[in-house]
N, C-alpha and C positions, 0 to 999 in steps of 0.2 A: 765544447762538443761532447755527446756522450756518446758510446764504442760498446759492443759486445764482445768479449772473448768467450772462446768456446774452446775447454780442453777436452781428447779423449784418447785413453787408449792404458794399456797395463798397467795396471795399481802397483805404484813404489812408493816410496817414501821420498819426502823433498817436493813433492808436485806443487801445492800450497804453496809454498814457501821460494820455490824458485821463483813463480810466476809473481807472487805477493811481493819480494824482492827486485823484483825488474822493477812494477809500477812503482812501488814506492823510491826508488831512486830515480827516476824521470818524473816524481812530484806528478803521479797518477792516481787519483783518490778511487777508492771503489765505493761505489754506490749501493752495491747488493752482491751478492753472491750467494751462490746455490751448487753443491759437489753429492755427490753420490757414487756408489759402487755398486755395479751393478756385475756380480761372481766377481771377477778379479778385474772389468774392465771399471777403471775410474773415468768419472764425468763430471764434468763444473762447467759454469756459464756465470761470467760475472758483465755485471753494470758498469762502467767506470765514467769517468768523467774526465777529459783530455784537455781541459780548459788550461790550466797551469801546466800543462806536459812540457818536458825540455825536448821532445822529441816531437816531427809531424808525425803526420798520420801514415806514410809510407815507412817511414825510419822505425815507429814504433811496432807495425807490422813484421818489421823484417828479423827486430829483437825480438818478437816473441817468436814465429819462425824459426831462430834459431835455438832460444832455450825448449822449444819441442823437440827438435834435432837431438839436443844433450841431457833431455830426461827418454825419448824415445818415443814422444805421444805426438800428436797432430795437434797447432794450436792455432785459431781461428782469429780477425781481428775483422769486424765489421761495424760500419758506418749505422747510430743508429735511425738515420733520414733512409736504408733498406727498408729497414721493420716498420717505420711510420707509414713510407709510400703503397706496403703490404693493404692498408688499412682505410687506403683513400677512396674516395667514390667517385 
């Protein structure tokens, strides 16, 4: 299954690598990503792919969830059969 994460919020150092750090230990591949700063608020949106995930899709929600709480940003985890059904006719 593939997932969107969406980070946002105060540009620190670590945000990358926190987030980059969860997935890769729950054998979470990323597909794409995309980060930017816009004045001092950071933004990223990555691709990932949850197929080999050690974790569901609630569980892994709730890790990221958390490592927003301990960098201080908002971080989003979305199904990506949302963004498909956006697109249906």
């Amino acid at each position: 299954m593939k997932a969107v994460v969406t980070v946002v919020g105060k540009d620190r150092t670590g945000i990358i690598a926190k987030v980059s750090g969860l997935l890769y230990e729950n054998n979470i591949n990323i597909l794409d990503i995309a980060q930017t700063i816009m004045q001092d608020v950071f933004t990223m949106i990555t691709l990932i792919d949850t197929t080999n995930s050690s974790l569901d899709f609630s569980e892994l929600k709730a890790a990221l969830e958390k490592a927003g709480e301990e960098l201080g940003v908002a971080i989003t985890l979305q199904h990506e059969d949302l963004f498909n059904s956006m697109h249906r006719i």
